[in-house]
N, C-alpha and C positions, 0 to 999 in steps of 0.2 A: 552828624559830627562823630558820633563814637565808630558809625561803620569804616567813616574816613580814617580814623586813628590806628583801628586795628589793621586794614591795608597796609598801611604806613609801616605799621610794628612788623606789619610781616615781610613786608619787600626790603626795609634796612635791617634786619634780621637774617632773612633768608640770601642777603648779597654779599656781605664781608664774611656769611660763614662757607659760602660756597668758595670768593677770594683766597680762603685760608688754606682752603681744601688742594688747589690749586697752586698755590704758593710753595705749603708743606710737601706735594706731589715733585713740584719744579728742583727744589733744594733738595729732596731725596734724589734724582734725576743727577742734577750739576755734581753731587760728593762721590755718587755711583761711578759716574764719568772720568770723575780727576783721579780714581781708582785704578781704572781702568782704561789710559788713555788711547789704548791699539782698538778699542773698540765703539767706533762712529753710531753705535744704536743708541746709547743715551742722549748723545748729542740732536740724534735724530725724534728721539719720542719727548723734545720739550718741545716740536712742533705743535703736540697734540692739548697745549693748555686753554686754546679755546672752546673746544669741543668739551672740555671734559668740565669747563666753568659754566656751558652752559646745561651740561648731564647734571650736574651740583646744583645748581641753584635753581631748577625744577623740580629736581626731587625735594629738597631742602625748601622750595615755596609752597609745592603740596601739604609737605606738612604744616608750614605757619599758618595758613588758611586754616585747615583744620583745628589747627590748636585756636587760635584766635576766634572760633567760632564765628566767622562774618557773614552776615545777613545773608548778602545779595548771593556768598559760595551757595549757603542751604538754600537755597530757592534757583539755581540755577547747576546742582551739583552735575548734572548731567553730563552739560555741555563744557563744564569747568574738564570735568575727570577725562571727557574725549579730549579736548586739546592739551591738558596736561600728556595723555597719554601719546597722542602724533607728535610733541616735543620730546617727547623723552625717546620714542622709536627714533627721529630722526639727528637727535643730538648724538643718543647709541651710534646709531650705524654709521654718521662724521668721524664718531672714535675710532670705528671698528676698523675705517679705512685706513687713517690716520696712521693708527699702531703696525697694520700688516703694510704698509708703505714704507716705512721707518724698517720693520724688520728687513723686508728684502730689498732695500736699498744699503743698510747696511751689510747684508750677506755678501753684495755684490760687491760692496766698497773693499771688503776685508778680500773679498775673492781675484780685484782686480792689483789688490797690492802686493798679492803674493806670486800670482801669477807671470811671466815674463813669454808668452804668445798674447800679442796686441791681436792677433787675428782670432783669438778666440775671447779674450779680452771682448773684441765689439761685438759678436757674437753672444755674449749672456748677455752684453747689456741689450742689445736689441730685446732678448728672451723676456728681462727683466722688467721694460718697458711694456711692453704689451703683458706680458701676466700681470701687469699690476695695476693695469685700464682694463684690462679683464673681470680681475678680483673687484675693484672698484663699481663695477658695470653690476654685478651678479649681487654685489650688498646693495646697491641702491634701489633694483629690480623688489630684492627679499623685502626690502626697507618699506619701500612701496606697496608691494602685497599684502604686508602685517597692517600697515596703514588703512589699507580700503577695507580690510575685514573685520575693522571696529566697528564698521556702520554696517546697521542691518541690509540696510536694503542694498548694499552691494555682496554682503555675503551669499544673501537669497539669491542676489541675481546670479552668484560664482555655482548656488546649486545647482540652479534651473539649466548653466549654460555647460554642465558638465559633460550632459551628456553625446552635447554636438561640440566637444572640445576636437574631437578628429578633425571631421570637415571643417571645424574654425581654423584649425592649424595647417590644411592642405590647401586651403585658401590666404590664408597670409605668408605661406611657404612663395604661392606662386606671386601672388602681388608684390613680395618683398626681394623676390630672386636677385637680385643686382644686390639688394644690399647681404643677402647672406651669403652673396660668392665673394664679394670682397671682405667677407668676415673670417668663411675660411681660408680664400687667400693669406690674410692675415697672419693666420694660424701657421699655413706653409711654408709664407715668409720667415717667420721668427722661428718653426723649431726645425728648419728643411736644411737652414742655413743656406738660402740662394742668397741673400743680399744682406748685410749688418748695415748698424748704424756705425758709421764712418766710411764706409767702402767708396772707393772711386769707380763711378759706373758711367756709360754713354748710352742716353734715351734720345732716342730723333734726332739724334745730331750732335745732342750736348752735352758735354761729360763735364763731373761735376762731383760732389761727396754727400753723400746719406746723410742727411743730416736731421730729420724725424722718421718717424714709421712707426702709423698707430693702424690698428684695424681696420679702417678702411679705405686711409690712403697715403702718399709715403710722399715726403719733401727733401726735391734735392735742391743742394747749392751750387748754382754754377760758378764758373771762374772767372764771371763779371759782376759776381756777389745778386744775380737775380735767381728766385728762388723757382722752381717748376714743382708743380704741385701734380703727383698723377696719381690712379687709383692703384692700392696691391694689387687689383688683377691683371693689370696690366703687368706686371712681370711674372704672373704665370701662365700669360697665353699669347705674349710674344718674346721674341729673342731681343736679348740683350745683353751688354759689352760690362761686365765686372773685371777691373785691373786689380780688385783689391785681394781676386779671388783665387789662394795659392802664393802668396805673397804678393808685396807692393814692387819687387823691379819690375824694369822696365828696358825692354829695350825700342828702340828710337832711331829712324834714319832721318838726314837731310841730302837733297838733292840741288846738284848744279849743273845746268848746262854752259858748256864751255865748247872753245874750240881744238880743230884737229891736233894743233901745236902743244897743246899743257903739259906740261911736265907731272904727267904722275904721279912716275916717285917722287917728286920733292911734295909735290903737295900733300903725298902720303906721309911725309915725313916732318913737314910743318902741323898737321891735324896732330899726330904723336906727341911732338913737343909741347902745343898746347894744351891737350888733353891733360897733360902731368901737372900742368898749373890750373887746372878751370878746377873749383872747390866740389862741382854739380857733380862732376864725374864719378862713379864709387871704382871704377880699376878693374869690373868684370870681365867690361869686352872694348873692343872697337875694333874697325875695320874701313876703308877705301878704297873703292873698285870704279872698274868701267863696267855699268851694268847695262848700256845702250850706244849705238851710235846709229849717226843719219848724214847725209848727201854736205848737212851743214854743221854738224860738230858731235860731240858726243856726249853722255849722260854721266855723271861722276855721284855714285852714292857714298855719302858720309856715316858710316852708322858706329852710333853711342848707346852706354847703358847709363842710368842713372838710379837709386834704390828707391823712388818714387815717382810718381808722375809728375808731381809739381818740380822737382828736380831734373826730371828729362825736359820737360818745354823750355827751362831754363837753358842745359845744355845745348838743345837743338837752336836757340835763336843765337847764342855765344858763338857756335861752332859756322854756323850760315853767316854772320857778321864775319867773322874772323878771315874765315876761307876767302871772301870776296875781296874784303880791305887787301889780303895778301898778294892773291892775284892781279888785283889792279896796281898796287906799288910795284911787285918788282915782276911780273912777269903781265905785264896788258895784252900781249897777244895770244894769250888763252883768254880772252874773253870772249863770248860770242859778236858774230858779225853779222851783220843784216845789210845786204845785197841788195841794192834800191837804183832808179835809172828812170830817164826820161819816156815814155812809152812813144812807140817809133811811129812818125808819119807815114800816112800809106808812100807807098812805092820808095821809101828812103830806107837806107841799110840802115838799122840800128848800130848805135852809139855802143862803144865798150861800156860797159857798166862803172858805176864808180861803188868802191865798197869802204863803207865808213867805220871805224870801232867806235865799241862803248863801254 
């Protein structure tokens, strides 16, 4: 009964004082903040009060234990003091992330608001995302390593294995090779600046916007909202289509076949008028030409710019709607014609052809 009591005195002891610890840390945090409202780091480091209630209230339950003198601690101090101690290593190193997360997501915050290049803009944040799955990767490793080397018999073993630590490493160099090329692919990606997160890029076929990219593999979104998942190394050992890269215009043709009869310039000169009204269009360029012809009509290119891509596919189905609708009301005989006929019995003169529009 009395061991039961001292427990007791020490875990409701050791909980509302760590609570307080945590509280007083939060309200220094929130006054810091209203201080200072251009600067998102405070706001950022009141994500860290769980990590830091459960650093408090280990350290703060080792001592109650102690103080409290209870039985079963002194007869099992051992194993108390190891888990005391992999809670406190791994509550640490939660902090440790925590805080350096917060920083440099604040850096970035403050960095992106003063900034006015959006292409460099996605640029650190790419940087910023990976340095800080990076950072987080490298503390939990440390975390881990201090962890195993409380118990004897993995320290022994870290002596024994010291000395074949070479060929242990030339050996999981080669076993791991796929995974360390898409790691420093990774690396390439984020400080080479081939590709940021937001960039409009075309893989296999299908272009789409960067919408993650971690170390070993990058997710885009395409423009049916499905997502394609491929490895970083895949964009540094094959060619690939970046629109975002050098700015986001664009320029954009549509194509019509028509017949020998169309009028040109008017049609050149209904694309114009329209243009001045379509919102898509930014006012760079445009232009219509005869870029083909053949035995049954000829090729009429439409070309438009737009100052993004989702704005030029915009443009280009307005402009292909438009031109058609127009041709068909007031001028149908620049449409094309398809030449069709009965195929001729033997030995009979074939039939004039009859030629239908559409």
């Amino acid at each position: 009964m009395e061991n039961s009591l001292r427990l007791v005195i020490a875990l409701c002891g050791s909980a509302p004082v760590a609570y307080a610890v945590v509280q007083t840390a939060d309200l220094v945090v929130r006054r810091v903040g209203a201080r200072r409202p251009g600067t998102p780091l405070w706001g950022l480091l009141r994500r860290c009060r769980t990590p830091l209630f459960v650093l408090s209230f280990t350290v703060l339950l080792g001592w109650a234990v102690r103080f409290t003198d209870w039985a079963p601690a002194r007869d099992h101090a051992e194993l108390i003091d190891r888990v005391r101690t992999l809670c406190l290593i791994g509550s640490g190193a939660w902090l440790t992330v925590r805080v350096v997360s917060a920083v440099v997501e604040s850096s970035y915050a403050r960095y992106a608001g003063r900034s006015h290049d959006r292409a460099r803009v996605r640029r650190v944040r790419t940087q910023v995302t990976l340095l800080t799955r990076v950072v987080s990767v490298v503390i939990g490793v440390i975390a881990c390593a201090v962890a195993l080397v409380t118990f004897p018999s993995f320290r022994a073993l870290g002596t024994s294995l010291l000395a074949s630590a070479g060929i242990i490493g030339i050996v999981a160099g080669v076993a791991a090779q796929s995974t360390l090329g898409n790691l420093f692919a990774g690396f390439q990606i984020a400080f080479g600046d081939m590709v940021r997160i937001g960039d409009t890029v075309v893989v296999d076929g299908e272009w789409g916007l960067v919408e993650e990219v971690t170390l070993t593999f990058l997710t885009v979104r395409t423009w049916d909202e499905r997502r394609v998942t491929l490895p970083v190394s895949y964009f540094t050992s094959r060619p690939f289509e970046n629109w975002s890269r050098g700015g986001a215009e664009m320029t954009g043709t549509v194509f019509l076949h028509c017949d020998h009869a169309t009028p040109v310039p008017l049609l050149r000169a209904h694309l114009r008028g329209f243009l001045d009204e379509c919102s898509g269009w930014d006012g760079r360029g445009w232009d219509l030409s005869v870029t083909d012809t053949s035995p049954t009509g000829i090729t009429v290119r439409a070309l438009v710019t737009a100052k993004d891509p989702d704005d030029l596919w915009t443009v280009r189905c307005a402009v292909r709607e438009e031109l058609v609708r127009w041709l068909a009301e007031e001028h149908p005989a620049a449409l094309p014609k398809v030449v069709t006929g009965q195929a001729p019995e033997r030995d009979e003169v074939p039939s004039a052809p009859r030629i239908l529009r559409r």
